[in-house]
C-alpha positions as CSV (number, residue, x, y, z in Angstrom):
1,X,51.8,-121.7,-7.0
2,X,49.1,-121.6,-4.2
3,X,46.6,-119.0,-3.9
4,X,48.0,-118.2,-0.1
5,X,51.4,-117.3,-1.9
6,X,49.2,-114.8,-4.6
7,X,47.4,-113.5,-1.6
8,X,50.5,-112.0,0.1
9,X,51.6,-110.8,-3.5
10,X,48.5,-109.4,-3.4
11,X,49.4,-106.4,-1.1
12,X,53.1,-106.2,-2.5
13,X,51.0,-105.2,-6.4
14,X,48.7,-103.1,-4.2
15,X,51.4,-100.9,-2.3
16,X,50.6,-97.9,-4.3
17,X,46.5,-98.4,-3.7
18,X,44.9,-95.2,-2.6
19,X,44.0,-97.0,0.7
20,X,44.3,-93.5,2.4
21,X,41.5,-92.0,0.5
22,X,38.9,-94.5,1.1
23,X,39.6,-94.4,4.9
24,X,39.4,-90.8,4.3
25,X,36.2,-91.0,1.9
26,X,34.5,-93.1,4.6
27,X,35.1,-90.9,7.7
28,X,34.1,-88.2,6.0
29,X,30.7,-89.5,5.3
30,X,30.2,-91.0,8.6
31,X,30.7,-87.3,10.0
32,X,28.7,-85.3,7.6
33,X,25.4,-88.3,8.4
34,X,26.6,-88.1,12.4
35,X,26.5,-91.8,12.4
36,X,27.3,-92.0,15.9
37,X,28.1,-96.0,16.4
38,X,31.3,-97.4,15.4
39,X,30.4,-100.7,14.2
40,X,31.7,-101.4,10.6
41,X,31.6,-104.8,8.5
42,X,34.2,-104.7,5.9
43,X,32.5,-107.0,2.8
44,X,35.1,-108.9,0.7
45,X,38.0,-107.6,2.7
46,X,40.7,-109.5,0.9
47,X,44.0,-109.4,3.0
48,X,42.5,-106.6,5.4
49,X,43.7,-103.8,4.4
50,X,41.2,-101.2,4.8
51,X,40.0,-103.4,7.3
52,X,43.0,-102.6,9.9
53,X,43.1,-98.9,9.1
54,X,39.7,-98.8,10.3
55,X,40.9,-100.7,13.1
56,X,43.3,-98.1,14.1
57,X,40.8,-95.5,13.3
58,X,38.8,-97.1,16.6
59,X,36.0,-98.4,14.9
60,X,34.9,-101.8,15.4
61,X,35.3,-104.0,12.6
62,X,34.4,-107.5,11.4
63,X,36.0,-108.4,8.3
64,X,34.8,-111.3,5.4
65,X,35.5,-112.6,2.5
66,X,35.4,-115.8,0.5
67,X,39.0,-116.8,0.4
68,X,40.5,-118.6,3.0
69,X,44.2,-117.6,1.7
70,X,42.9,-113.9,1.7
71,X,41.7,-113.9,5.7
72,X,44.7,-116.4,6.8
73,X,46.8,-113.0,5.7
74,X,44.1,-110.5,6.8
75,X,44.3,-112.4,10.3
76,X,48.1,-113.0,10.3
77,X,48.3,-108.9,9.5
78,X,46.0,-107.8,12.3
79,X,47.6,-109.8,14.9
80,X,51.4,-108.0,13.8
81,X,49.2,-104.9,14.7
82,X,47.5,-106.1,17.4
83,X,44.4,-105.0,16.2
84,X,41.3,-107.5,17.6
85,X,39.3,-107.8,14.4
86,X,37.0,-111.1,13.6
87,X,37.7,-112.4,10.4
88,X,35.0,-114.9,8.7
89,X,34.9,-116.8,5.6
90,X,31.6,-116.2,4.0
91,X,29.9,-115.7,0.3
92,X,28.6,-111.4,0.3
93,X,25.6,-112.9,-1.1
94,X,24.9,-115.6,1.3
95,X,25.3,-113.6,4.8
96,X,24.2,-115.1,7.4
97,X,24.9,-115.4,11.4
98,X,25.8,-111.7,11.7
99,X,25.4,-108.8,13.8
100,X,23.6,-105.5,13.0
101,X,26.2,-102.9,12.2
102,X,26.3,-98.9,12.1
103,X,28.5,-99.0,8.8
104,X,28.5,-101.8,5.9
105,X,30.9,-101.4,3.1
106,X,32.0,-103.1,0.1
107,X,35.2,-101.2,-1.5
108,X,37.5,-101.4,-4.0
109,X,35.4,-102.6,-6.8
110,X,35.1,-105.9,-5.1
111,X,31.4,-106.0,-6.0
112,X,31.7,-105.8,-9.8
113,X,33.6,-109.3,-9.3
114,X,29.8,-110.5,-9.0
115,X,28.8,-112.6,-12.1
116,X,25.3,-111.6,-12.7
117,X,23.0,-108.4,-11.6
118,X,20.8,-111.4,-9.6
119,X,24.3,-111.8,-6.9
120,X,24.7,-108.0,-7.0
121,X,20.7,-107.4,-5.8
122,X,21.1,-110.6,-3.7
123,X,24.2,-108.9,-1.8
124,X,22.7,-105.4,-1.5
125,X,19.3,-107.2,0.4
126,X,21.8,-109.1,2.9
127,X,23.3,-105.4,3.2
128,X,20.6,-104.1,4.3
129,X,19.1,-107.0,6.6
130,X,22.3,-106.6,8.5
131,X,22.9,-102.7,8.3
132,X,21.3,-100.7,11.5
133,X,18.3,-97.9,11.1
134,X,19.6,-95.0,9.7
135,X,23.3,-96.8,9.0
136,X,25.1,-96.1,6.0
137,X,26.2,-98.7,3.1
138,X,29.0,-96.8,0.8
139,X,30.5,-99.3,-2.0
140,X,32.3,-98.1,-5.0
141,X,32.1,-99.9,-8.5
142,X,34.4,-99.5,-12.0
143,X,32.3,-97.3,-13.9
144,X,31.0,-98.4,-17.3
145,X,33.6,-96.0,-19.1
146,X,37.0,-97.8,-17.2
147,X,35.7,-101.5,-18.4
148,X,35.0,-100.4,-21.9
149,X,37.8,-97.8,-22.8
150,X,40.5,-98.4,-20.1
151,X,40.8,-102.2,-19.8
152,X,39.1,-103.7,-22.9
153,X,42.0,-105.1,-25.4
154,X,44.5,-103.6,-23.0
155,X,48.1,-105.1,-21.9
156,X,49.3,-103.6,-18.6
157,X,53.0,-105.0,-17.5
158,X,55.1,-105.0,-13.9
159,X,59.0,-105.6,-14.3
160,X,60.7,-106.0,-11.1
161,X,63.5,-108.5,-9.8
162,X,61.5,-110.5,-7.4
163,X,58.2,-110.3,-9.6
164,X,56.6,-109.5,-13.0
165,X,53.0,-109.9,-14.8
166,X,51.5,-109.8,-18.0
167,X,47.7,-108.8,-17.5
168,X,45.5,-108.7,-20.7
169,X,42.2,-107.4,-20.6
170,X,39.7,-108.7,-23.1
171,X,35.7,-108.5,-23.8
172,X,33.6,-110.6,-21.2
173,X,30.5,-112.6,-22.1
174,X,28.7,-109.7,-21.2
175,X,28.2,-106.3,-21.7
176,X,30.1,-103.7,-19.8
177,X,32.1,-106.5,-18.4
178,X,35.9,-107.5,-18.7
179,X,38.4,-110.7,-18.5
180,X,41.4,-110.1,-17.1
181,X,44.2,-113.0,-17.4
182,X,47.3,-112.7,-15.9
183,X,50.6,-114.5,-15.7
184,X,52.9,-113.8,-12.9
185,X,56.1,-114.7,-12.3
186,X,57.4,-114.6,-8.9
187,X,61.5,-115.5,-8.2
188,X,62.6,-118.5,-6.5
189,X,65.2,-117.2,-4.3
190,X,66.7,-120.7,-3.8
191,X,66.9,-121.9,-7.0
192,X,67.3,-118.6,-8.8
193,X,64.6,-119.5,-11.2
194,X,60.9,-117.7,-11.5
195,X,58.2,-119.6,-11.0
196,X,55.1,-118.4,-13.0
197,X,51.2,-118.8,-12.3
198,X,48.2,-117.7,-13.9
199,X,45.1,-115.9,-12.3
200,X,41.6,-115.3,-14.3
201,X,39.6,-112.9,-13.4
202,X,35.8,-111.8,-14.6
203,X,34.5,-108.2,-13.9
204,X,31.2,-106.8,-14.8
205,X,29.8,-103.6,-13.9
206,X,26.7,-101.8,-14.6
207,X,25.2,-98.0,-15.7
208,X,24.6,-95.5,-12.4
209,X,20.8,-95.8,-13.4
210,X,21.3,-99.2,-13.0
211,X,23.2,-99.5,-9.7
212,X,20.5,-97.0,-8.1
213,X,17.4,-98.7,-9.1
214,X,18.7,-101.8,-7.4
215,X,20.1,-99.7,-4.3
216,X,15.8,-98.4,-4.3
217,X,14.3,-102.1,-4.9
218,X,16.9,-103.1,-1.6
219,X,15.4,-100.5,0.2
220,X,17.7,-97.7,0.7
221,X,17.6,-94.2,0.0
222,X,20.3,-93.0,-2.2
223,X,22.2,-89.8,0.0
224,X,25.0,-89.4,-2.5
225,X,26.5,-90.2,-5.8
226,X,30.2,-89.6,-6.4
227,X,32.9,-90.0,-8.4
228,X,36.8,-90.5,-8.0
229,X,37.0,-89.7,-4.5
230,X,35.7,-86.9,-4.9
231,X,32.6,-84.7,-4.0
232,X,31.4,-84.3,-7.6
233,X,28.9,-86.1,-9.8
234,X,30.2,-88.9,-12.4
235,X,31.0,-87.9,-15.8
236,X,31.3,-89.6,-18.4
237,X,35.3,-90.3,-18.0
238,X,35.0,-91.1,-14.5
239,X,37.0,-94.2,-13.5
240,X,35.8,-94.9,-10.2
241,X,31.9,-94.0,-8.9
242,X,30.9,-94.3,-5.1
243,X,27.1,-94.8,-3.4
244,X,26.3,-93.2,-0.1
245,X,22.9,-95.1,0.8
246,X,21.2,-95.1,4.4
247,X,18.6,-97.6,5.4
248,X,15.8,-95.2,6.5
């Protein structure tokens, strides 16, 4: 099973994602801060998603990420829509060749899928770098409560005729982080059979104390700490937590 195959599975498993609410987070934030440019760079876009809703929201946005698969459907997706948006293929912690832009962000937990704090710091500098004065950076992160109590030791399951998955969670390497293995099992419509491949992925987040000294040490001034999707501080069950930084 290729990756490229995975990649447009990818958005079939993701049909129910809140994608709404993070276009929604994200405007709402630009208009309380009356950014006024309409430059955004989408950080570890995957298939484009968010990345062609803030298309059609008129802002102007360059998408990346590090798989090829992931931005041939990204690119595939936008051109449906005619929607102009360049695509590139590069590392979030090795930017380079880039543009200043008005809005940077890196959502859907995509950065906790760094391996080590020294990537996470290393991406949040090449934020900045390429973020304009007084531009905001919003990223959201799996808070250390979801790693630990939701997903550790966990089996989560999909059923459906044309596809299934098994996805264990177990203890990573390190703390507050998470292995998830999964075996998927797509159906061969030709042969009637299911063809099944396995994915491994490595999560690791860190404490909000944590993620804001780094955002200070990058340079940025913290605006706002939320959780959820919603306009209240984290707690200690909260799933999801969401930075609001400007470059001053």
């Amino acid at each position: 099973m290729s990756y490229e195959r995975f990649a447009y599975l990818y958005d079939e498993l993701m049909q129910e994602a809140p994608y709404d609410q993070w276009v929604d987070y994200v405007k709402g934030k630009i208009a309380k801060y009356r950014i006024e440019g309409r430059t955004l760079l989408d950080l570890a876009c995957g298939t484009g998603e968010l990345s062609t809703r803030f298309a059609k929201e008129g802002y102007y946005v360059t998408g990346i990420d590090l798989s090829e698969d992931m931005l041939a459907v990204a690119m595939a997706k936008s051109e449906r829509l005619n929607l102009r948006i360049p695509f590139y293929q590069q590392d979030m912690t090795e930017l380079e060749g880039l543009k200043q832009f008005d809005v940077i962000g890196i959502f859907c937990d995509s950065l906790n899928y760094l391996q080590s704090k020294e990537m996470v710091e290393k991406t949040l500098l090449n934020v900045f770098h390429y973020l304009k004065k007084g531009g905001l950076f919003i990223f959201d992160v799996h808070s250390v409560y979801k790693v630990n109590e939701v997903f550790m030791n966990q089996t989560f399951t999909f059923n459906e005729e044309q596809l299934a998955y098994i996805w264990n969670s177990f203890p990573g390497e390190f703390p507050n982080s998470v292995e998830h293995e999964l075996s998927f099992f797509v159906l061969d419509e030709e042969s009637g059979k299911y063809d099944r491949f396995d994915e491994l992925h490595f999560q690791q987040t860190y404490p909000v104390e944590s993620y804001s000294d780094m955002i200070v040490h990058a340079g940025f001034e913290i605006l706002e700490i939320n959780a959820d999707f919603e306009a209240k501080e984290p707690e200690f069950d909260s799933e999801r937590i969401f930075f609001v930084v400007q470059k001053k």
